[in-house]
N, CA, C and O atoms as a MOPAC input file, in Angstrom:
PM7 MOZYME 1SCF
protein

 N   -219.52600 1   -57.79700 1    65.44900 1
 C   -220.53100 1   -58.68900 1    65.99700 1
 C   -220.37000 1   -58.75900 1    67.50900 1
 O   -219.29300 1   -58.82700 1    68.10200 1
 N   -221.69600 1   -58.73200 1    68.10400 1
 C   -221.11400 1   -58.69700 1    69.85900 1
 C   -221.08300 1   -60.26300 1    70.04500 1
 O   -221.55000 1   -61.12700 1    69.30400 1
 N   -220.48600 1   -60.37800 1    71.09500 1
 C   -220.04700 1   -61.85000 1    71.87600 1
 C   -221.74600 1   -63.42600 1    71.71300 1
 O   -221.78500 1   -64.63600 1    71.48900 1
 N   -222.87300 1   -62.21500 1    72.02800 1
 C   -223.60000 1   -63.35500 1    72.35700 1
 C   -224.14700 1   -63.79800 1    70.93500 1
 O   -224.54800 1   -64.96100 1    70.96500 1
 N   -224.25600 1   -63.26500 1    69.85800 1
 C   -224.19700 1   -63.26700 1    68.78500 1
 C   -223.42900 1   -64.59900 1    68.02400 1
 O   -223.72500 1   -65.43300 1    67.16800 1
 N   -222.50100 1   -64.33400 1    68.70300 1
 C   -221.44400 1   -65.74600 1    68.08300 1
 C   -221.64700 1   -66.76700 1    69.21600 1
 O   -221.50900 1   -67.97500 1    69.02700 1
 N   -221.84800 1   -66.44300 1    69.92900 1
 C   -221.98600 1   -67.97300 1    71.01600 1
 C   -223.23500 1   -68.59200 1    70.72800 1
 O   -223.43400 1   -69.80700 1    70.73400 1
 N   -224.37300 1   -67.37600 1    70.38100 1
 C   -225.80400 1   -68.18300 1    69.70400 1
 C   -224.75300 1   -69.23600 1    67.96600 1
 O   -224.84200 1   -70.45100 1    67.78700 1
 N   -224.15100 1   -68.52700 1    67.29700 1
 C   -224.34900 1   -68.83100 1    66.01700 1
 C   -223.05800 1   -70.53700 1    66.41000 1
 O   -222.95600 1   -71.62600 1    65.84400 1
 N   -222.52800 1   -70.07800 1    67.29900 1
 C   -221.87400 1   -71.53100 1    67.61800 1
 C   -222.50800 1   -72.66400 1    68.06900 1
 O   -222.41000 1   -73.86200 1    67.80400 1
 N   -223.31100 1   -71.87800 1    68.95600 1
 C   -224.59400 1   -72.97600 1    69.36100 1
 C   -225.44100 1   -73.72600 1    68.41100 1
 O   -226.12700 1   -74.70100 1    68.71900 1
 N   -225.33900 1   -73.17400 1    67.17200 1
 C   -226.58400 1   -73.49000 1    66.44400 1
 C   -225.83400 1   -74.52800 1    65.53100 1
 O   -226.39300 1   -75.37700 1    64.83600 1
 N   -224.37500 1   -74.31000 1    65.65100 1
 C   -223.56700 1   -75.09300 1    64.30400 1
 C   -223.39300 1   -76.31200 1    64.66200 1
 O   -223.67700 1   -77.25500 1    63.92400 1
 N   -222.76600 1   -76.47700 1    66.17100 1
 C   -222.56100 1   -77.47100 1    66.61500 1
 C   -224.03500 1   -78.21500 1    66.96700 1
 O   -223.80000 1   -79.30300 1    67.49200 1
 N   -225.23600 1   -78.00400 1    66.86000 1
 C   -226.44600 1   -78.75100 1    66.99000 1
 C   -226.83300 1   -79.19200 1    65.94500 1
 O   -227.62400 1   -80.12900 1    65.84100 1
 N   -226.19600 1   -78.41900 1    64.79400 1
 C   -226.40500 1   -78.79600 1    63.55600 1
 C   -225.82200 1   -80.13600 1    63.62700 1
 O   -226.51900 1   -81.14300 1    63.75000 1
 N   -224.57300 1   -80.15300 1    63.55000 1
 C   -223.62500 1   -81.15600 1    63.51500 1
 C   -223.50200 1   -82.21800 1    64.01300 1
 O   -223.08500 1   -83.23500 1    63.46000 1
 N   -224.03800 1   -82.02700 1    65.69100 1
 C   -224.74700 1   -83.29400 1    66.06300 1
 C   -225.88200 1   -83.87700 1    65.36500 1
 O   -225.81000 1   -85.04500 1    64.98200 1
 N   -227.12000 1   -83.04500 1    65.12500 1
 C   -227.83700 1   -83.41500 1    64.07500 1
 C   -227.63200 1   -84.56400 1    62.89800 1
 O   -228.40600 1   -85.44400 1    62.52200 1
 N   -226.13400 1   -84.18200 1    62.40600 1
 C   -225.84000 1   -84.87300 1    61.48900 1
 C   -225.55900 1   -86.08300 1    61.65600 1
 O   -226.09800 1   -87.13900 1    61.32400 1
 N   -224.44100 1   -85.74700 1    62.33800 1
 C   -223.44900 1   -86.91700 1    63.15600 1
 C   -224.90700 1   -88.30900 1    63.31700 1
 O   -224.95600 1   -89.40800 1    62.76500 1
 N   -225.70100 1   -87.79500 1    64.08000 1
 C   -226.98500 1   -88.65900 1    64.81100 1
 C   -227.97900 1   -89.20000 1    63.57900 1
 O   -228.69500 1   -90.18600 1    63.75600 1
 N   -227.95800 1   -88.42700 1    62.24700 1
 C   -228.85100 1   -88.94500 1    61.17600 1
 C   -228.08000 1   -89.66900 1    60.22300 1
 O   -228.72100 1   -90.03800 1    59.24000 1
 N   -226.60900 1   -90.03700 1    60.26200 1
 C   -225.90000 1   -90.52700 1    59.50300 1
 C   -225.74900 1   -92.22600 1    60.31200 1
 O   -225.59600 1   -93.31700 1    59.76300 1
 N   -225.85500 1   -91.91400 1    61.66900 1
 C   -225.85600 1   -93.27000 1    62.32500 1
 C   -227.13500 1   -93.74300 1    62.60000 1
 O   -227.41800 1   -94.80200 1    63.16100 1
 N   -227.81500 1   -92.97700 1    62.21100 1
 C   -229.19500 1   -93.77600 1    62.13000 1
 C   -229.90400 1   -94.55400 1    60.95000 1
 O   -230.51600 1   -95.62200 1    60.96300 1
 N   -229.57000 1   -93.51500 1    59.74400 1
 C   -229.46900 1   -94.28500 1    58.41800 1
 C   -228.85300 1   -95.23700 1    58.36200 1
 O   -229.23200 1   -95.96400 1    57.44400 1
 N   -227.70700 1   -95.77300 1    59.15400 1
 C   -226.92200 1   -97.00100 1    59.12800 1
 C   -227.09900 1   -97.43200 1    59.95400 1
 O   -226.66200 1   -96.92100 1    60.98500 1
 N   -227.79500 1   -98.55100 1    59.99700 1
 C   -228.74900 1   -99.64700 1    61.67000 1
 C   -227.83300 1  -100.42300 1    61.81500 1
 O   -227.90000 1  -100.98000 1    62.91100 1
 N   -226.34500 1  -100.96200 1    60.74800 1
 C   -225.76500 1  -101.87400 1    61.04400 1
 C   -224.80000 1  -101.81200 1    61.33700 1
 O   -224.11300 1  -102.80800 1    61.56500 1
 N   -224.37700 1  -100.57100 1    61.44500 1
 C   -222.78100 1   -99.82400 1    62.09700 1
 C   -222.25800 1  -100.36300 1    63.46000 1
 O   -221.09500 1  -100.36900 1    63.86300 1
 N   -223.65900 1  -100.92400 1    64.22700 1
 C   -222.93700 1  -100.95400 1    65.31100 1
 C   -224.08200 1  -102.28800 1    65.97200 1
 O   -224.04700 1  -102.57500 1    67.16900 1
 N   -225.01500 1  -102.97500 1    65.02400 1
 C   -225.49800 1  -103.82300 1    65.90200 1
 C   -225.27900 1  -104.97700 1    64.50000 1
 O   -225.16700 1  -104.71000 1    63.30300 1
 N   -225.27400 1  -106.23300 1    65.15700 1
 C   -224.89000 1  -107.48700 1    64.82700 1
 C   -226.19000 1  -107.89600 1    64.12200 1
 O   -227.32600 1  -107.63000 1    64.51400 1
 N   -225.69100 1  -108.91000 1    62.50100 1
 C   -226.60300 1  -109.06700 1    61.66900 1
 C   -227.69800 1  -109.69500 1    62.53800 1
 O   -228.78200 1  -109.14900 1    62.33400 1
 N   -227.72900 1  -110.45500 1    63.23900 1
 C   -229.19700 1  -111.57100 1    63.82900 1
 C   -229.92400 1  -110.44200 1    64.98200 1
 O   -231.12800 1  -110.60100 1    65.18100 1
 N   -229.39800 1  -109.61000 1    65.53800 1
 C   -230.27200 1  -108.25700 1    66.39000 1
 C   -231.03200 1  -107.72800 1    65.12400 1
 O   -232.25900 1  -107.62700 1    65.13000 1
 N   -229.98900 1  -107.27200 1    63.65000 1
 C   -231.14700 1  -106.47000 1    62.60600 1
 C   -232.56500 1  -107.41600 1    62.17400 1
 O   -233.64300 1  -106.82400 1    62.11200 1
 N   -232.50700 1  -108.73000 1    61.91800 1
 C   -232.74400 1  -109.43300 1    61.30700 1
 C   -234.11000 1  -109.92100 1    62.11500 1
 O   -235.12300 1  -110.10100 1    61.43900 1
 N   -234.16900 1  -110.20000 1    63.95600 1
 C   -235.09500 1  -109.78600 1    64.23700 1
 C   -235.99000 1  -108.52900 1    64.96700 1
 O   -236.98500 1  -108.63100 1    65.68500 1
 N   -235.20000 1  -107.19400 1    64.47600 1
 C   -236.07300 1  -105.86000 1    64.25100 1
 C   -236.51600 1  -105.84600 1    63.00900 1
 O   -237.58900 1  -105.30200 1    62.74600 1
 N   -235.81400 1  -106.39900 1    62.13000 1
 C   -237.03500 1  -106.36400 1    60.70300 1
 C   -238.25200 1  -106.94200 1    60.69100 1
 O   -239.29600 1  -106.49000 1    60.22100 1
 N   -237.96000 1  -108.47500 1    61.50400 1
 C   -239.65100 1  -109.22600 1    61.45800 1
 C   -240.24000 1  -108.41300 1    62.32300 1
 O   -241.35200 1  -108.04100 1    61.94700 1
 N   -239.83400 1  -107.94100 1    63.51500 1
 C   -240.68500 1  -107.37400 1    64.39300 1
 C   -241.48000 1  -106.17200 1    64.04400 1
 O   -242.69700 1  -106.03400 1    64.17000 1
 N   -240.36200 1  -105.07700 1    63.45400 1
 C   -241.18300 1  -103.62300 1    62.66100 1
 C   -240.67600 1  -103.36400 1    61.51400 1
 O   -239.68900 1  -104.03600 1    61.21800 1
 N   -241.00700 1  -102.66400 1    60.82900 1
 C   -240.10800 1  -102.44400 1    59.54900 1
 C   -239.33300 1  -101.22000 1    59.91000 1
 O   -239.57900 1  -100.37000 1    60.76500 1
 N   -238.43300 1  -101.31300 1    59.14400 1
 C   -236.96700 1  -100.33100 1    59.91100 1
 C   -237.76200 1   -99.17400 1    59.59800 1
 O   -238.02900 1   -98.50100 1    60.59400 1
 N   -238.25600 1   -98.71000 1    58.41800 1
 C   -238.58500 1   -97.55100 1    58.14000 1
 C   -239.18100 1   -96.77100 1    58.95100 1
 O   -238.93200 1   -95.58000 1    59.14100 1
 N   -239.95500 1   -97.39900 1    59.43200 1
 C   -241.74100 1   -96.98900 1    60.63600 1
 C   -240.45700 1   -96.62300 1    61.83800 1
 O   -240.77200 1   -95.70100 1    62.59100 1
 N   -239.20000 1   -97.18300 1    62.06400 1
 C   -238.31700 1   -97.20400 1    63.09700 1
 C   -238.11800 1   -96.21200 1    63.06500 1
 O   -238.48600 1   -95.35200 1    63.86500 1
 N   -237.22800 1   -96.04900 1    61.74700 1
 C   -236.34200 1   -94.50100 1    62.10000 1
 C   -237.17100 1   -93.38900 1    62.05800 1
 O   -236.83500 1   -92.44100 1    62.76700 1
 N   -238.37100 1   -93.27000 1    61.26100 1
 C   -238.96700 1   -91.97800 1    61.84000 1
 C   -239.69000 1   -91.89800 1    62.77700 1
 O   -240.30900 1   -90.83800 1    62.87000 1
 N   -239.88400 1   -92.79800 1    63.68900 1
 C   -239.79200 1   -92.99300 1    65.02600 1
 C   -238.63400 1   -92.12300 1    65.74000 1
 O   -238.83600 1   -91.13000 1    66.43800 1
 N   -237.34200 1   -92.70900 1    65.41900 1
 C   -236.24400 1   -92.16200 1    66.00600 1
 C   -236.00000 1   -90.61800 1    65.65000 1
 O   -235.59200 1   -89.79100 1    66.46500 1
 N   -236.31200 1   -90.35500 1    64.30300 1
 C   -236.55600 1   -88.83300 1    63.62800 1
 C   -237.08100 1   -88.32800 1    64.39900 1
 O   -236.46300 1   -87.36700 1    64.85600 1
 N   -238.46100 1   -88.60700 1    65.01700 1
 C   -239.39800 1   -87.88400 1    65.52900 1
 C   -238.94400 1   -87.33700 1    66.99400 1
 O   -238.98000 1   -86.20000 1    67.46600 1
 N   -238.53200 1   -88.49300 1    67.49700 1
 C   -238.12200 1   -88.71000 1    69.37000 1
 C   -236.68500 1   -87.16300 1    69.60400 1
 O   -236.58700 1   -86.25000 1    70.42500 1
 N   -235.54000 1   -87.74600 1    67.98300 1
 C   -234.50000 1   -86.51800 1    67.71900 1
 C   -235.10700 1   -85.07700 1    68.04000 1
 O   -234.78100 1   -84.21700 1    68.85700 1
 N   -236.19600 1   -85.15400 1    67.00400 1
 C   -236.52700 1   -83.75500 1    66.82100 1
 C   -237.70200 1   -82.81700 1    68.23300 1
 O   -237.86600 1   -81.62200 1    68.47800 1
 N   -238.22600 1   -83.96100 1    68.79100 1
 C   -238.80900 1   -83.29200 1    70.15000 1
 C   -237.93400 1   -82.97600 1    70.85200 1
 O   -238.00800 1   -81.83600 1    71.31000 1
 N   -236.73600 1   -83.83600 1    71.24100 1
 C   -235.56100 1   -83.51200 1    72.10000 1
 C   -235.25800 1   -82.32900 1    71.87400 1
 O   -235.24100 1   -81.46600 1    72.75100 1
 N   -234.88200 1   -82.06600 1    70.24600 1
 C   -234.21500 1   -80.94300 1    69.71300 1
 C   -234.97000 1   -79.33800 1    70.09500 1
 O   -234.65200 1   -78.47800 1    70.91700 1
 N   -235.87100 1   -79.40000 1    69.28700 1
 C   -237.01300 1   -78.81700 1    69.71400 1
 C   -237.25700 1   -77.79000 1    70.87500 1
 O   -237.39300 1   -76.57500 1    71.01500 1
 N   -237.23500 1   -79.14100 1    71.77000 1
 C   -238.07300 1   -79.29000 1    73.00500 1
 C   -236.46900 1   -77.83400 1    73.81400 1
 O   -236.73900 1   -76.76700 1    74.36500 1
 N   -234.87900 1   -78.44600 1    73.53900 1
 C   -234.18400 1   -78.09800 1    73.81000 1
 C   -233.93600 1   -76.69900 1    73.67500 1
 O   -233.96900 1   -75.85200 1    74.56700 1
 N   -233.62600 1   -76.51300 1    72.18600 1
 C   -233.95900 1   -75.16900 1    71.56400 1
 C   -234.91300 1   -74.05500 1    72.47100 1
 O   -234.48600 1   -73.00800 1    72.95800 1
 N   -236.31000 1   -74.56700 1    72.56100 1
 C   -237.12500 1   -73.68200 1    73.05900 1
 C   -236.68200 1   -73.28400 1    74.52800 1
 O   -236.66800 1   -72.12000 1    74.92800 1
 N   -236.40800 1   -74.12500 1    75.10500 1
 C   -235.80200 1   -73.86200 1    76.91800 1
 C   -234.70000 1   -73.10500 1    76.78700 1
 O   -234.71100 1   -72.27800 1    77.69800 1
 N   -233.77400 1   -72.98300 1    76.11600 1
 C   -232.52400 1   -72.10100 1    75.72000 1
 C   -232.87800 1   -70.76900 1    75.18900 1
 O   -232.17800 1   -69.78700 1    75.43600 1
 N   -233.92500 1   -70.70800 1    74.48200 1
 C   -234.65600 1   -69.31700 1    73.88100 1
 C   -235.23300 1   -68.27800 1    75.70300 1
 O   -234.87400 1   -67.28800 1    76.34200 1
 N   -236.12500 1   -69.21600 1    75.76800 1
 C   -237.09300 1   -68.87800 1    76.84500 1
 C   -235.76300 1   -68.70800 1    78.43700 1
 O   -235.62300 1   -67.62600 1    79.00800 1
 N   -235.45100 1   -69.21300 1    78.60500 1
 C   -234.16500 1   -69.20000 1    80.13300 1
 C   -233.14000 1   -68.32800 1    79.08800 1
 O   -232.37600 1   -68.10800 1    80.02700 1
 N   -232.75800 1   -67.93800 1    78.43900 1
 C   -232.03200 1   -66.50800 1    77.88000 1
 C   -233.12800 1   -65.15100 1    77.88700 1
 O   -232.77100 1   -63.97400 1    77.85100 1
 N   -234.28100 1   -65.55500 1    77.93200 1
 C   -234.99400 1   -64.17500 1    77.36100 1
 C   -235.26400 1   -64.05200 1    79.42100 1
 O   -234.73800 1   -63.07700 1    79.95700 1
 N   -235.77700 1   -64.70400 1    80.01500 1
 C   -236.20900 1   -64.89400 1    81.12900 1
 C   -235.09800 1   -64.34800 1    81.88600 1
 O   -234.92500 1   -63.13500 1    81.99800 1
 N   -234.17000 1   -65.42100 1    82.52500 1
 C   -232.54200 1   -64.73900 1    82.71300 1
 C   -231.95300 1   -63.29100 1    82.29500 1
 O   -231.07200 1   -62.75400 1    82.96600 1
 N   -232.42900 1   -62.78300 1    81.29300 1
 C   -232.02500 1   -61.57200 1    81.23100 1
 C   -232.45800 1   -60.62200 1    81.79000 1
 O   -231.80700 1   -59.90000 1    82.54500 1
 N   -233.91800 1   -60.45500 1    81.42100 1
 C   -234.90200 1   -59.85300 1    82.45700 1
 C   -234.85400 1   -60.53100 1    84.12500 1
 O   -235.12700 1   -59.87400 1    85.12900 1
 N   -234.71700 1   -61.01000 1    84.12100 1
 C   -234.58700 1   -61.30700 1    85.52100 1
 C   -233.36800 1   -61.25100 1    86.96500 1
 O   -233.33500 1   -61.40500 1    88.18600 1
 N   -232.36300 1   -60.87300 1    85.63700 1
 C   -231.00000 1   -60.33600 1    86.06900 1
 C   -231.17700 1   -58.75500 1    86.57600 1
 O   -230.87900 1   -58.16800 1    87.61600 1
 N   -231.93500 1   -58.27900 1    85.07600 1
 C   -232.32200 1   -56.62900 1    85.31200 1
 C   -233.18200 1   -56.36200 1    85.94300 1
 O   -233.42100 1   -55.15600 1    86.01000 1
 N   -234.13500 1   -57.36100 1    86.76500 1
 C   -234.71100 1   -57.20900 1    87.84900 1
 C   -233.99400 1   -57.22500 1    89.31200 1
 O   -234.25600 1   -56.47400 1    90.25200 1
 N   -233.18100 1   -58.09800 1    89.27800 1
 C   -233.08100 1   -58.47600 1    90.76700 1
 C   -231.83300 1   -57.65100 1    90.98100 1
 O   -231.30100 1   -57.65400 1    92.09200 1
 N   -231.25600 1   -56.83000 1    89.82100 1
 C   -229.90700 1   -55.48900 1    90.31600 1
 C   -231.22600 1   -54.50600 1    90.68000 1
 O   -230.90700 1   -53.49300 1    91.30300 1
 N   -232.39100 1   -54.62500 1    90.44000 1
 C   -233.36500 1   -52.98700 1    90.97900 1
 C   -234.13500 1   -53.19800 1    92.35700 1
 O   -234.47400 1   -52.35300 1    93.18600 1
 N   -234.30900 1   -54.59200 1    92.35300 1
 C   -234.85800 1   -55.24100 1    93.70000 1
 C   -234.59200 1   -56.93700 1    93.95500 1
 O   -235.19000 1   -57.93500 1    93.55100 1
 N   -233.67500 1   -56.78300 1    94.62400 1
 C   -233.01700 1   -57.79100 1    95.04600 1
 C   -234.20300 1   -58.96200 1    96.03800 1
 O   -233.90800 1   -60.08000 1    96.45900 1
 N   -234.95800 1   -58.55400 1    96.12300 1
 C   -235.94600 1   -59.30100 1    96.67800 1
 C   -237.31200 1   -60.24200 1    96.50600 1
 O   -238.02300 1   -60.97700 1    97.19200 1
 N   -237.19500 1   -59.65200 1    94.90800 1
 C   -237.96300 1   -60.60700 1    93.67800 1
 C   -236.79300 1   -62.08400 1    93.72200 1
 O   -237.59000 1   -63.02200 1    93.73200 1
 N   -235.70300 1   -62.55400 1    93.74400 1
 C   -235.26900 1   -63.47800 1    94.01500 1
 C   -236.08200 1   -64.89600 1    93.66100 1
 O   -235.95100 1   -65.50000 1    92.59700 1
 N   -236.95900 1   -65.31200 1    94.77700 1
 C   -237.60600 1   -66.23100 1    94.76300 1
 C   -238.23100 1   -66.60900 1    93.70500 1
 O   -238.19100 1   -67.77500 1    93.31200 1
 N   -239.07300 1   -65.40800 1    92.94300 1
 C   -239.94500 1   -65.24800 1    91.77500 1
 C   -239.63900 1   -65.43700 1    90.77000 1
 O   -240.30600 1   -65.99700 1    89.90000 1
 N   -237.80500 1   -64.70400 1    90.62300 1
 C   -237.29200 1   -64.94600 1    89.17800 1
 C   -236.84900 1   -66.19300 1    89.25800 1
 O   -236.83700 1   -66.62700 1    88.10600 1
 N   -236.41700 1   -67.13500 1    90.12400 1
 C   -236.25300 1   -68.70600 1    90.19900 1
 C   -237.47300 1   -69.56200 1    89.40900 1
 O   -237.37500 1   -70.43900 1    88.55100 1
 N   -238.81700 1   -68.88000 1    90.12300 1
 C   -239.91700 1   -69.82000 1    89.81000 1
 C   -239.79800 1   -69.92000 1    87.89300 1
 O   -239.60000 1   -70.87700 1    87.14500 1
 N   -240.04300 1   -68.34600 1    87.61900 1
 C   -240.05800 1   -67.92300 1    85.92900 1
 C   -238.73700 1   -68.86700 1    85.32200 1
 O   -238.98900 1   -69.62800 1    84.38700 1
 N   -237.50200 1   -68.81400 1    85.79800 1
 C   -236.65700 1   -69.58200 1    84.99000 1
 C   -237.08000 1   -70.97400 1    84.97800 1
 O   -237.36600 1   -71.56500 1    83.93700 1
 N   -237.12600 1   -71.60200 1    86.37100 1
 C   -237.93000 1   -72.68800 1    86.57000 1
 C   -238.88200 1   -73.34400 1    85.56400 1
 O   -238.49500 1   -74.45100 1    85.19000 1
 N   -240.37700 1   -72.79200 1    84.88700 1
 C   -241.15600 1   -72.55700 1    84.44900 1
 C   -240.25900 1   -72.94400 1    82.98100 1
 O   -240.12000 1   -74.07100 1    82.50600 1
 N   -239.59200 1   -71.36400 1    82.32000 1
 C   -238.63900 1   -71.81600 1    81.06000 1
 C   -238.00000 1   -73.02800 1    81.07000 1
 O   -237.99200 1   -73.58300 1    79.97100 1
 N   -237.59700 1   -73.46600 1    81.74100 1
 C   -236.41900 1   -74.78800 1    82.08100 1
 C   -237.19100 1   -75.88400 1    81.33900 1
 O   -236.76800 1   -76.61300 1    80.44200 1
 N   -238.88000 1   -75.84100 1    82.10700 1
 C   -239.29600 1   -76.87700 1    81.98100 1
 C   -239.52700 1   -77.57800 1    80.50500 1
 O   -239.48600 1   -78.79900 1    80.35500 1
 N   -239.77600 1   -76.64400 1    79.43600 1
 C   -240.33700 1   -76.45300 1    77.93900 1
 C   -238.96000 1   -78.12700 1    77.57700 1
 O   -239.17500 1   -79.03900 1    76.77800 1
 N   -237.71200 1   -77.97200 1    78.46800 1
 C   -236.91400 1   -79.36300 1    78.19200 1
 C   -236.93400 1   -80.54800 1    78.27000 1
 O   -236.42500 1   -81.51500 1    77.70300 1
 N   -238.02100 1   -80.20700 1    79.56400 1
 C   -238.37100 1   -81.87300 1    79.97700 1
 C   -239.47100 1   -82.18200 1    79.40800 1
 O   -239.82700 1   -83.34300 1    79.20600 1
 N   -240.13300 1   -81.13200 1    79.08500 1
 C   -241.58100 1   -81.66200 1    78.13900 1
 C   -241.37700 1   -82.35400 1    77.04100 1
 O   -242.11800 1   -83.18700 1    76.51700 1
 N   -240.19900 1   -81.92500 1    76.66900 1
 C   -239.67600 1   -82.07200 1    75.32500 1
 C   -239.16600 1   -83.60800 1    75.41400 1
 O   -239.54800 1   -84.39100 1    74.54500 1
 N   -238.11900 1   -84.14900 1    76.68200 1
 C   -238.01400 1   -85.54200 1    76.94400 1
 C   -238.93800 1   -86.66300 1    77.11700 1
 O   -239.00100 1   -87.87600 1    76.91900 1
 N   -239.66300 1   -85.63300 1    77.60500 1
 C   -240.98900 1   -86.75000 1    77.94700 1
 C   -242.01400 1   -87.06600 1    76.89800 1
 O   -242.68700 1   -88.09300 1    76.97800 1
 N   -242.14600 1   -86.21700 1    75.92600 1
 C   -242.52500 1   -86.66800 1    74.61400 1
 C   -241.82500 1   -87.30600 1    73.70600 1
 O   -242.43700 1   -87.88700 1    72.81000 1
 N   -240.12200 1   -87.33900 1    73.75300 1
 C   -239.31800 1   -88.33500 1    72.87400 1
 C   -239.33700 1   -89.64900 1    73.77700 1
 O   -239.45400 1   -90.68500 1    73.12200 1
 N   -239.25100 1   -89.78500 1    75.02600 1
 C   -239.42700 1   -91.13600 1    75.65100 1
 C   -240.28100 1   -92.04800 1    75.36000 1
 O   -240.08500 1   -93.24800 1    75.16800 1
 N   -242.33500 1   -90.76900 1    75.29700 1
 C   -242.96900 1   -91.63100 1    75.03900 1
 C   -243.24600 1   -92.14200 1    73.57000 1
 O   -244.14000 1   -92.97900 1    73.44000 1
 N   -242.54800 1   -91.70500 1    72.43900 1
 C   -242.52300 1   -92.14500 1    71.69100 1
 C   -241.57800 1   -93.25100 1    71.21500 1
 O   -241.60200 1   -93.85200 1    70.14000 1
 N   -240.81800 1   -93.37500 1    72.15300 1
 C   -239.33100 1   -94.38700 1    71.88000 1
 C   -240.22500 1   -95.98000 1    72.43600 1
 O   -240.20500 1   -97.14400 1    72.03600 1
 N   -241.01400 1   -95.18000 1    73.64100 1
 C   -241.79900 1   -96.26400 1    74.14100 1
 C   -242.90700 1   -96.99500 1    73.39300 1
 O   -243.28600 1   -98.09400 1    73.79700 1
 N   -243.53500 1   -96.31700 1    72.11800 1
 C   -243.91200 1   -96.53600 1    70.84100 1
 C   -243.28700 1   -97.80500 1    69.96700 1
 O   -243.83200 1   -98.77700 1    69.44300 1
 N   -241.94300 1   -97.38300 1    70.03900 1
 C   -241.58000 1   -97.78000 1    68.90500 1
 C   -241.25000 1   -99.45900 1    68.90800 1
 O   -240.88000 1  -100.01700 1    67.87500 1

């Protein structure tokens, strides 16, 4: 197996795992906040409508993350094997990674505005 191969498949385990880690403390609302905080988020929303709220906000992040890591690896590569043939594209391959980068913050800014939802 070559190197980037396993650094993708490490990448993917440990996101898994956070994944988990993050849906196991979310299923449990009371792990870490005090009965009279739960008590008025229940009158206010129903937990349920909450957490897939919070599901949702997870999975744009996730998503949103994933795709910028796809796109700034595919970009970055080509753009490496550009700028060893002409060192003067520079500026350009900044903008293109730039551009990939962004697919992350789109991705924040759609879990924010849904947190801002909730």
């Amino acid at each position: 197996m070559s190197k980037s191969v396993l650094v993708a498949g490490s990448l993917f385990v440990s996101a898994v795992l956070v994944a988990v880690l993050a849906s196991v403390l979310l299923w449990q609302p009371q792990a870490f906040a005090q009965g009279e905080v739960v008590e008025i988020a229940e009158r206010v929303m129903d937990p349920s409508v909450q957490r897939w709220g919070f599901v949702a906000a997870a999975l744009a992040t996730t998503v949103g993350a994933l795709g910028a890591a796809y796109a700034v690896a595919t970009v970055g590569a080509a753009s490496v094997g550009a700028l060893a043939e002409k060192p003067e594209l520079f500026g350009k391959v900044i903008i293109l990674v730039g551009l990939a980068e962004g697919i992350a913050i789109y991705g924040l800014i759609v879990s924010v505005l849904i947190l801002n939802k909730i």
